[in-house]
PyMOL Python script that loads the backbone (N, CA, C, O; Angstrom):
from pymol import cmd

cmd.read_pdbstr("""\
ATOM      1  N   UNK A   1      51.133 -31.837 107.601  1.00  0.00           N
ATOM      2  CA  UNK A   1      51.192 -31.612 109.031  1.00  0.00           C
ATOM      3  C   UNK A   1      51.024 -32.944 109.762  1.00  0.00           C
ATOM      4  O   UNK A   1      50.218 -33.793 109.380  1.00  0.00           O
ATOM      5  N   UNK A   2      52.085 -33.147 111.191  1.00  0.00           N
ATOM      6  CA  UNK A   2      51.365 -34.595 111.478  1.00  0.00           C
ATOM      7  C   UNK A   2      50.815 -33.728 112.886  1.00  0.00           C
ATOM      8  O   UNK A   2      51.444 -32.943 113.595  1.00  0.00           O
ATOM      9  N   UNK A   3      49.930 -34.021 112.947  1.00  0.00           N
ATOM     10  CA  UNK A   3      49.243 -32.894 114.751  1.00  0.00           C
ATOM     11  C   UNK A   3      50.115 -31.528 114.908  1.00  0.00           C
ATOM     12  O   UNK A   3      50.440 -30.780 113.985  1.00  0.00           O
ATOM     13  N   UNK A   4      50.359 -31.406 116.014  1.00  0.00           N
ATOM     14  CA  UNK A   4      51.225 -30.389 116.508  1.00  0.00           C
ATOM     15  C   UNK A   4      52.632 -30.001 116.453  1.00  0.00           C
ATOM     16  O   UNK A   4      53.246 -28.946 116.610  1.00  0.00           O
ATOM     17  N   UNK A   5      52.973 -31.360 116.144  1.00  0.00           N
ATOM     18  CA  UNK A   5      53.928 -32.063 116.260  1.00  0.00           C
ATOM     19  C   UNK A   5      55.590 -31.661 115.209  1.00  0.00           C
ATOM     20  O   UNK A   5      56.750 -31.426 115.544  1.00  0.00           O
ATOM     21  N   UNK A   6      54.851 -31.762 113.828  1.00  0.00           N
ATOM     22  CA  UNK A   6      56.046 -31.641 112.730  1.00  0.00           C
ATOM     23  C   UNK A   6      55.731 -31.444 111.133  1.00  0.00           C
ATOM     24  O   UNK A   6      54.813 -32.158 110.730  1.00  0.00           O
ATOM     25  N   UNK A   7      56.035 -31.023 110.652  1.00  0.00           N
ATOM     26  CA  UNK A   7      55.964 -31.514 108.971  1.00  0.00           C
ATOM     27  C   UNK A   7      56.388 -31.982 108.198  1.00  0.00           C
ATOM     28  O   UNK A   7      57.599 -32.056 107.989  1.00  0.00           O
ATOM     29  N   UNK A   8      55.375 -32.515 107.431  1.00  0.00           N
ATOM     30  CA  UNK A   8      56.173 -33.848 106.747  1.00  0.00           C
ATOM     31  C   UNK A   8      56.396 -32.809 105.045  1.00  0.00           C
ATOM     32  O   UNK A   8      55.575 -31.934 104.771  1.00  0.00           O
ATOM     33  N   UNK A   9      57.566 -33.112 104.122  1.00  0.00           N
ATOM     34  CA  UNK A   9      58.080 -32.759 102.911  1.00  0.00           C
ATOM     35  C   UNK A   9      57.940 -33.395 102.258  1.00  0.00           C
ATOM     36  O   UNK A   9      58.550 -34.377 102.682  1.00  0.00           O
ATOM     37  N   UNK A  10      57.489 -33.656 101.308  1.00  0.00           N
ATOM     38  CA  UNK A  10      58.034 -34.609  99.939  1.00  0.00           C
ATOM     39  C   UNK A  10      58.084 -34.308  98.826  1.00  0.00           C
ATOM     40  O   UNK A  10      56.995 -34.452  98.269  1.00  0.00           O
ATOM     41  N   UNK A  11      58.986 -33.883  98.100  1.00  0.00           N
ATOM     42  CA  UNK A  11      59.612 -33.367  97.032  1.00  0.00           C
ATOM     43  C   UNK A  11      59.286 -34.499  95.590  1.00  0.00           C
ATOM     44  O   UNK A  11      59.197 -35.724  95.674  1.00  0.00           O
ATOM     45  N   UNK A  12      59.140 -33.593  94.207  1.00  0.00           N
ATOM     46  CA  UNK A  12      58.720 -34.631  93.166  1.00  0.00           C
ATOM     47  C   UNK A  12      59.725 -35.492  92.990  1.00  0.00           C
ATOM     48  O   UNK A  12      59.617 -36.527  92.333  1.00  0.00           O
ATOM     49  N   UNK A  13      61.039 -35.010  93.724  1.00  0.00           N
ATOM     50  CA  UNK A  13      62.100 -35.879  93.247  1.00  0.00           C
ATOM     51  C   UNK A  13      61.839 -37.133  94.368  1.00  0.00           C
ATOM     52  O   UNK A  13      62.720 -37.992  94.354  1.00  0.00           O
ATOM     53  N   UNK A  14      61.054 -37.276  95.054  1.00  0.00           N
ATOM     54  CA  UNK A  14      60.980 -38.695  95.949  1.00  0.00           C
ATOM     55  C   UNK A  14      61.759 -38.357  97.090  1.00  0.00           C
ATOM     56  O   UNK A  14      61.543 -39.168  97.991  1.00  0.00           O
ATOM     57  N   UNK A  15      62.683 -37.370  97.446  1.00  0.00           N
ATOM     58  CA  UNK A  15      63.107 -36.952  98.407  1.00  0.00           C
ATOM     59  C   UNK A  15      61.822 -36.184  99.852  1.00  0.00           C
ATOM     60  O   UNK A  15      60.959 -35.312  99.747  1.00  0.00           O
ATOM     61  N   UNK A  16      62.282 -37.041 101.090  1.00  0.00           N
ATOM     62  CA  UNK A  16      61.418 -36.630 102.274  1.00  0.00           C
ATOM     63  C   UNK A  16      62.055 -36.028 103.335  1.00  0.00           C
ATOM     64  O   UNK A  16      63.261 -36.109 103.567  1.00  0.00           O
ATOM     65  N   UNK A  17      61.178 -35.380 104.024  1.00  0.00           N
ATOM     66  CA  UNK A  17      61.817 -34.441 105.174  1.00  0.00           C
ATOM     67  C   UNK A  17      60.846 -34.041 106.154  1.00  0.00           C
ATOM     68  O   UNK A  17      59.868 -33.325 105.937  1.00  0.00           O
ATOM     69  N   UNK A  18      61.103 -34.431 106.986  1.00  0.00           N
ATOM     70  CA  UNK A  18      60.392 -33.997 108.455  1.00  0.00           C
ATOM     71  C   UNK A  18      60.792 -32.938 109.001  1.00  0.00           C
ATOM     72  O   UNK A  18      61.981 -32.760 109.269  1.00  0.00           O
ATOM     73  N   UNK A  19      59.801 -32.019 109.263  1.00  0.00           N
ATOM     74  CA  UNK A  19      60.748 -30.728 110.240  1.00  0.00           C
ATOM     75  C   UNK A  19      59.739 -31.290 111.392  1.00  0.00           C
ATOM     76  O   UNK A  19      58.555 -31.560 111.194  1.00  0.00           O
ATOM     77  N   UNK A  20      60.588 -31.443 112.916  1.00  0.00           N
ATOM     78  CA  UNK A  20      59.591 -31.389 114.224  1.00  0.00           C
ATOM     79  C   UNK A  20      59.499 -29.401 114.776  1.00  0.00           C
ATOM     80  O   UNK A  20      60.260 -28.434 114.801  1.00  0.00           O
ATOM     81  N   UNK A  21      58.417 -29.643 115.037  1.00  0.00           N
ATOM     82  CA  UNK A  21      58.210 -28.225 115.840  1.00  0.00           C
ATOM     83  C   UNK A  21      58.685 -28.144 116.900  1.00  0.00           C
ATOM     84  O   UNK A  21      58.552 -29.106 117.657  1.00  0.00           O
ATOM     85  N   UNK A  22      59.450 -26.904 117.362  1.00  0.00           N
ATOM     86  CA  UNK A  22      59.910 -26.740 118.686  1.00  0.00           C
ATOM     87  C   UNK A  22      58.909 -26.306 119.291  1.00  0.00           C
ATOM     88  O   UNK A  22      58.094 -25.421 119.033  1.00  0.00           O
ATOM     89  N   UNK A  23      59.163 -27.659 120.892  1.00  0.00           N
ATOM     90  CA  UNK A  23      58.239 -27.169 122.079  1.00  0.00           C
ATOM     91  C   UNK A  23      59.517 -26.824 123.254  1.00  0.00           C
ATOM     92  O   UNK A  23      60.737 -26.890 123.110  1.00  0.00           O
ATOM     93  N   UNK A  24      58.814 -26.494 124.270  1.00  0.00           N
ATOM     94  CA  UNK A  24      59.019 -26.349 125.685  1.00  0.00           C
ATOM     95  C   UNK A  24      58.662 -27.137 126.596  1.00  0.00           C
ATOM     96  O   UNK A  24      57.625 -27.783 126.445  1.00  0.00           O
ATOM     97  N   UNK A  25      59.503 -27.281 127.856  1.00  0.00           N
ATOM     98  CA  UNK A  25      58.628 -27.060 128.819  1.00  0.00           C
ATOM     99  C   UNK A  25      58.003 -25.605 129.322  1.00  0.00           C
ATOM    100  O   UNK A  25      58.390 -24.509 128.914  1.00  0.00           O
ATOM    101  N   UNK A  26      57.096 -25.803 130.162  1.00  0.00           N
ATOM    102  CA  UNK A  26      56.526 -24.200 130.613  1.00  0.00           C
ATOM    103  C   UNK A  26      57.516 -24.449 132.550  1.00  0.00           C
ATOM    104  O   UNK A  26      58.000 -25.275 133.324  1.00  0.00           O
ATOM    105  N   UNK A  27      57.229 -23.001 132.326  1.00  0.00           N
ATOM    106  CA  UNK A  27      58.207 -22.670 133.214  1.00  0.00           C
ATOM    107  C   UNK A  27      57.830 -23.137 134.546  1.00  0.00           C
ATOM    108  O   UNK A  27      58.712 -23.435 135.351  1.00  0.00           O
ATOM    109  N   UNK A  28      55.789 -23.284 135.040  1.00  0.00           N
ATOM    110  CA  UNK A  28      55.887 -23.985 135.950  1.00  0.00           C
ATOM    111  C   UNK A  28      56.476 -25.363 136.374  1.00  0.00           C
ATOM    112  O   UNK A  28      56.523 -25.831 137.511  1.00  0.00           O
ATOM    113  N   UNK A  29      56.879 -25.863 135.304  1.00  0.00           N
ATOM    114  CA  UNK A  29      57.637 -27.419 135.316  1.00  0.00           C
ATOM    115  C   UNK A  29      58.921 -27.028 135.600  1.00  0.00           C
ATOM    116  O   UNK A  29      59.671 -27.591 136.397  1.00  0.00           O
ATOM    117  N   UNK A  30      59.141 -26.157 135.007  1.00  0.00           N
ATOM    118  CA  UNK A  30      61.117 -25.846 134.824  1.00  0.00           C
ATOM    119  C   UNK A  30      61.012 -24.975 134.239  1.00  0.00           C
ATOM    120  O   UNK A  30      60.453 -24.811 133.155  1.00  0.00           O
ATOM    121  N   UNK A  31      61.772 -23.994 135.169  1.00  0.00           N
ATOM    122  CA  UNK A  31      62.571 -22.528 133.800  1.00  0.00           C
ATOM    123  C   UNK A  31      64.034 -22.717 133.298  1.00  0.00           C
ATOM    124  O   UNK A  31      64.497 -22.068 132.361  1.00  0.00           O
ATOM    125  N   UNK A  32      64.705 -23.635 133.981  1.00  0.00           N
ATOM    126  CA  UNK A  32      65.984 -23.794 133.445  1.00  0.00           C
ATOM    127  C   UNK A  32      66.085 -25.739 133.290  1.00  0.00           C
ATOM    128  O   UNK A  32      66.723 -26.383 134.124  1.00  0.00           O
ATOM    129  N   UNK A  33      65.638 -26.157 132.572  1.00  0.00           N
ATOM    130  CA  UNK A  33      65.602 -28.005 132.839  1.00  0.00           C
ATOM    131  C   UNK A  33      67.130 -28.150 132.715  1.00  0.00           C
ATOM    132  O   UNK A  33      67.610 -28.988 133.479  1.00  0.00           O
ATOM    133  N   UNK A  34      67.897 -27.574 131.994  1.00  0.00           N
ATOM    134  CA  UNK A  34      69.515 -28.685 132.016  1.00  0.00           C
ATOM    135  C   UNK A  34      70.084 -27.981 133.316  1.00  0.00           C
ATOM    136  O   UNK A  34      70.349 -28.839 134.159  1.00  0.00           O
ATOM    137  N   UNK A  35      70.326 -26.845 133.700  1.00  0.00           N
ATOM    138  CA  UNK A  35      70.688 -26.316 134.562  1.00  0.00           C
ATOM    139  C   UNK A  35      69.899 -27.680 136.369  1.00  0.00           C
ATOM    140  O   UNK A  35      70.476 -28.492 137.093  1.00  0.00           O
ATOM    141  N   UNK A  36      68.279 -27.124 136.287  1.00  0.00           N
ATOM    142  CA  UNK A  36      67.927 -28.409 137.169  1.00  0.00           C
ATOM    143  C   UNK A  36      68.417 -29.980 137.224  1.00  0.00           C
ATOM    144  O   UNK A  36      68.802 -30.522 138.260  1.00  0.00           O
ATOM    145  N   UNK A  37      68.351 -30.530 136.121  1.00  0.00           N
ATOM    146  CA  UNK A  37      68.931 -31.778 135.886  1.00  0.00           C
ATOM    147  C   UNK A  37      70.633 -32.129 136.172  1.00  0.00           C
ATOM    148  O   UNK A  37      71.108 -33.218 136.495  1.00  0.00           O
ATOM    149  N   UNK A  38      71.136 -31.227 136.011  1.00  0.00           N
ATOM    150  CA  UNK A  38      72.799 -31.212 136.573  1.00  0.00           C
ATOM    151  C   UNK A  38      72.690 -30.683 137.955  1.00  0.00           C
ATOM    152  O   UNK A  38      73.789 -30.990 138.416  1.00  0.00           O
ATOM    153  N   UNK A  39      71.992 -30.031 138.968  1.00  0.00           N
ATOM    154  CA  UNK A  39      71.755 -29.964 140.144  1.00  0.00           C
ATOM    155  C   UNK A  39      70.757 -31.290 140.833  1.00  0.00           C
ATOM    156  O   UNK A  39      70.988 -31.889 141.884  1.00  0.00           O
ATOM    157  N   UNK A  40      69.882 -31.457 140.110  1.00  0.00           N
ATOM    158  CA  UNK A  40      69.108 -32.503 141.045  1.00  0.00           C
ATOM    159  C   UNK A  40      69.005 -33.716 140.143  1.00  0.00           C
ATOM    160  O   UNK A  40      68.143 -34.451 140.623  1.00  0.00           O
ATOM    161  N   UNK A  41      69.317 -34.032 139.475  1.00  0.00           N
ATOM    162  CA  UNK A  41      69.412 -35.097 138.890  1.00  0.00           C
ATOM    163  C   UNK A  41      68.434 -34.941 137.439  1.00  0.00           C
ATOM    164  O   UNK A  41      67.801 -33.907 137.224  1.00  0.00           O
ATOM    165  N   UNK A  42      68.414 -36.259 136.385  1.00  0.00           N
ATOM    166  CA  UNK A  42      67.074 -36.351 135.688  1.00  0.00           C
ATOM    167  C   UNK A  42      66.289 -36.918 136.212  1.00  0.00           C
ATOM    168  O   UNK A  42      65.136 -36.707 135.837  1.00  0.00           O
ATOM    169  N   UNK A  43      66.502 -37.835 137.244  1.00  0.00           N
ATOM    170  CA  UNK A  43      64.910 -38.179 137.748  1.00  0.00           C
ATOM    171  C   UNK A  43      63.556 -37.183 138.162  1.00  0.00           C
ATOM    172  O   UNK A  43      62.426 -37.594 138.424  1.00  0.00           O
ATOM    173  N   UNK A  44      63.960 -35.937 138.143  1.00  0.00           N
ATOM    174  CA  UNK A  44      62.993 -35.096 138.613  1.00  0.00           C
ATOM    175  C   UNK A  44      61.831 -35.143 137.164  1.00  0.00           C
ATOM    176  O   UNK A  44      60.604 -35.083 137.252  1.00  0.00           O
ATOM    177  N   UNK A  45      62.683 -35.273 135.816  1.00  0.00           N
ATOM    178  CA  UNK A  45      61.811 -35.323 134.739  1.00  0.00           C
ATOM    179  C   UNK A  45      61.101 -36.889 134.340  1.00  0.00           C
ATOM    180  O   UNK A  45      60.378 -37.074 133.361  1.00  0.00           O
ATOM    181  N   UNK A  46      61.438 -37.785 135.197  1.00  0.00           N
ATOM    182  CA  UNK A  46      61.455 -39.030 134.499  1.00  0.00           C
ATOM    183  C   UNK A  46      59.502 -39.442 134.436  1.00  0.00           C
ATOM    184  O   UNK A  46      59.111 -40.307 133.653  1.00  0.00           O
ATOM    185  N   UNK A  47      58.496 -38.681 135.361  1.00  0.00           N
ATOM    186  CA  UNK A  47      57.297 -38.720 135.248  1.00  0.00           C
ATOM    187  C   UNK A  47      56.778 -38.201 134.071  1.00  0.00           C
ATOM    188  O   UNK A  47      55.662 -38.589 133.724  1.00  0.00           O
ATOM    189  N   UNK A  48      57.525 -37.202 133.225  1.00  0.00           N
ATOM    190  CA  UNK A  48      57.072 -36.415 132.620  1.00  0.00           C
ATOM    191  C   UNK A  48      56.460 -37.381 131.312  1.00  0.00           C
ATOM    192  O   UNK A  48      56.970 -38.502 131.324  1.00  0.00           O
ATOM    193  N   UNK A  49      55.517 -37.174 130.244  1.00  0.00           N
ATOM    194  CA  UNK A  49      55.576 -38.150 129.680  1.00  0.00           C
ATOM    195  C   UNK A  49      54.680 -37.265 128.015  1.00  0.00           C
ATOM    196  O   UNK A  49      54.015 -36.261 128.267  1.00  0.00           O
ATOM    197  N   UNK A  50      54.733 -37.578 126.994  1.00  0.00           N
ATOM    198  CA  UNK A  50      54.423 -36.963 125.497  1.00  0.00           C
ATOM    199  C   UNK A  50      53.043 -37.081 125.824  1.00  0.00           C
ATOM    200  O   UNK A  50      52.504 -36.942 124.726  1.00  0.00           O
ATOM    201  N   UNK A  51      52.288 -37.227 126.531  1.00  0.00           N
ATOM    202  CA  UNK A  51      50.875 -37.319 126.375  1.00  0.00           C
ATOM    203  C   UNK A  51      50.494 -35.599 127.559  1.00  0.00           C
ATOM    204  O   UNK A  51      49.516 -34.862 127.439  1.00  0.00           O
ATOM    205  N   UNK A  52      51.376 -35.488 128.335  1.00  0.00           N
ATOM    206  CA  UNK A  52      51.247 -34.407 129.261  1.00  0.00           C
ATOM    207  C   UNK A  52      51.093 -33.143 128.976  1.00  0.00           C
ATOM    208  O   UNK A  52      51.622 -32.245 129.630  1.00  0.00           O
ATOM    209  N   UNK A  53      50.255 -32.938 127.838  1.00  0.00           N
ATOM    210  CA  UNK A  53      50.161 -31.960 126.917  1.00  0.00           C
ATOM    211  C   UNK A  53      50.490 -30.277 127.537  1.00  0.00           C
ATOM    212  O   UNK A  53      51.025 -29.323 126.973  1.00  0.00           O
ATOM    213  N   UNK A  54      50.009 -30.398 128.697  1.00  0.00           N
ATOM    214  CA  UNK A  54      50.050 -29.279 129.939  1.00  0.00           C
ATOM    215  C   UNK A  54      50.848 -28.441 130.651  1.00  0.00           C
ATOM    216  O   UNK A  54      50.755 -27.449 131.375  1.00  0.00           O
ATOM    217  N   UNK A  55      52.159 -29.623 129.926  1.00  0.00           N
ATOM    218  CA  UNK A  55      53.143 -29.153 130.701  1.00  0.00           C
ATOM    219  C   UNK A  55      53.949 -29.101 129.856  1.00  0.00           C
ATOM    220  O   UNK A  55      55.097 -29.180 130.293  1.00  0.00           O
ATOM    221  N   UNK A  56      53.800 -28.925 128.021  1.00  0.00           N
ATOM    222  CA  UNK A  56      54.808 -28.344 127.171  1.00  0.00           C
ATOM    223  C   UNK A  56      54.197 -27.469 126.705  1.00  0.00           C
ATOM    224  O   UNK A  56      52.987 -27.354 126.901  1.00  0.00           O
ATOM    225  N   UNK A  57      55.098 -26.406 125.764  1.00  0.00           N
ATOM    226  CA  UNK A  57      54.720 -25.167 125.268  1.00  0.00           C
ATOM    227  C   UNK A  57      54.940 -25.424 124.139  1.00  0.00           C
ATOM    228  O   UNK A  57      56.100 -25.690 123.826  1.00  0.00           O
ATOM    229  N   UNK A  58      53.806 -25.433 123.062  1.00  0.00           N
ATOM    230  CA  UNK A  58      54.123 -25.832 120.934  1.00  0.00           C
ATOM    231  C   UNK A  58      55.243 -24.348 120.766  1.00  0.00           C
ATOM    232  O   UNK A  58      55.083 -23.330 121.440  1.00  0.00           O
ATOM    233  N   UNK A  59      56.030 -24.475 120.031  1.00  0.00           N
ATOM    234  CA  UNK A  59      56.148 -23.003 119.257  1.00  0.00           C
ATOM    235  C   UNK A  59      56.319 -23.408 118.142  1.00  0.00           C
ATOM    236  O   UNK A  59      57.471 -23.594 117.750  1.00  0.00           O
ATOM    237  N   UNK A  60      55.064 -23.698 117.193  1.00  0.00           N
ATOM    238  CA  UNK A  60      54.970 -23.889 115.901  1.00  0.00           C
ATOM    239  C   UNK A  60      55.855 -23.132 114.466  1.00  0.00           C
ATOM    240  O   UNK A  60      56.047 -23.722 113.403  1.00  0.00           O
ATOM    241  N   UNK A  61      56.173 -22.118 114.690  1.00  0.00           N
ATOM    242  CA  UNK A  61      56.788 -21.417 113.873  1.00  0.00           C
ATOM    243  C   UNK A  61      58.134 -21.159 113.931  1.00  0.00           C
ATOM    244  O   UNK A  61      58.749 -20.173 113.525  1.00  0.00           O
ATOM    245  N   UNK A  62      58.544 -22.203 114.509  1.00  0.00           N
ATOM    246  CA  UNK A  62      60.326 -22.812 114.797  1.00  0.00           C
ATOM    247  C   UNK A  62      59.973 -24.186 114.733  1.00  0.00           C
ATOM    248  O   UNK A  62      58.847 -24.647 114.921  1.00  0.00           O
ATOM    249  N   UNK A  63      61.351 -25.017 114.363  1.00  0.00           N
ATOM    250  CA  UNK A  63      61.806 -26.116 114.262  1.00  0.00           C
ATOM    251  C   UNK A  63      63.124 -26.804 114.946  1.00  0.00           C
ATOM    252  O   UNK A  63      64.157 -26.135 114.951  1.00  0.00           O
ATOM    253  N   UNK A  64      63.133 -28.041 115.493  1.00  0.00           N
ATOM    254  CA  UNK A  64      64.018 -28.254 116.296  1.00  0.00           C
ATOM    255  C   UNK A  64      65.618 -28.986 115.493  1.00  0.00           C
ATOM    256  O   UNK A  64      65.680 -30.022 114.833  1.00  0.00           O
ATOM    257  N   UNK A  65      66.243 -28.465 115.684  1.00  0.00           N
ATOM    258  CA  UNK A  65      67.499 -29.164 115.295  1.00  0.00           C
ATOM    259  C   UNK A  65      66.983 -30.338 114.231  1.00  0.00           C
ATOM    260  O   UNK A  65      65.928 -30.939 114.433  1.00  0.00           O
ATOM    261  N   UNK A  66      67.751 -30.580 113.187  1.00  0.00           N
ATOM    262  CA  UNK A  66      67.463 -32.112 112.911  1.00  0.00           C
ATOM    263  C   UNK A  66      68.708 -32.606 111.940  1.00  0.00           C
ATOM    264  O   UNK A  66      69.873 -32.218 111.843  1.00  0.00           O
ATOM    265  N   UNK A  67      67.935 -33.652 111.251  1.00  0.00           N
ATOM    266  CA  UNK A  67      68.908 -33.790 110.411  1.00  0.00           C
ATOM    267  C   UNK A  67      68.225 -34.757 108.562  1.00  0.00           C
ATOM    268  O   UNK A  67      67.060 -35.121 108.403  1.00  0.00           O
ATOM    269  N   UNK A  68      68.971 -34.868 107.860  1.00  0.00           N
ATOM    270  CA  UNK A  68      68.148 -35.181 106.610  1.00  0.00           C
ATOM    271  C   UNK A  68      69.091 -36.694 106.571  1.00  0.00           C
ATOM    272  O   UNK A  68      68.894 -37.521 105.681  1.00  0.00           O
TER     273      UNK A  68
END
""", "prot")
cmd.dss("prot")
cmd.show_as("cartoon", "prot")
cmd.util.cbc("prot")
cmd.orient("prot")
């Protein structure tokens, strides 16, 4: 596990793999962010920042897109 964040794999064959956990934003920030961002721009997100713990949602038991 690295924090909240993702998991780390490592296979006996020396092969590694990260899965990141899918978060959110919460809806008081945004219920639709790409929809907002193509109406008002991205600057509305540009304060936002990985330490703002408050204003994302973990959903630990999903994983986000990736790749190996």
């Amino acid at each position: 596990m690295i924090y909240d964040q993702a998991m780390n794999v490592e296979l006996e064959n020396g092969q590694r793999f990260i899965s990141n956990f899918k978060y959110t934003l919460k809806d008081d920030v945004s219920k639709d962010p790409f929809q907002e961002a193509k109406k008002n721009g991205i600057s509305m997100f540009e304060l936002i920042e990985t330490s703002d713990y408050d204003k994302f949602k973990s959903e630990c038991n999903s994983s986000m897109v990736g790749f190996v």
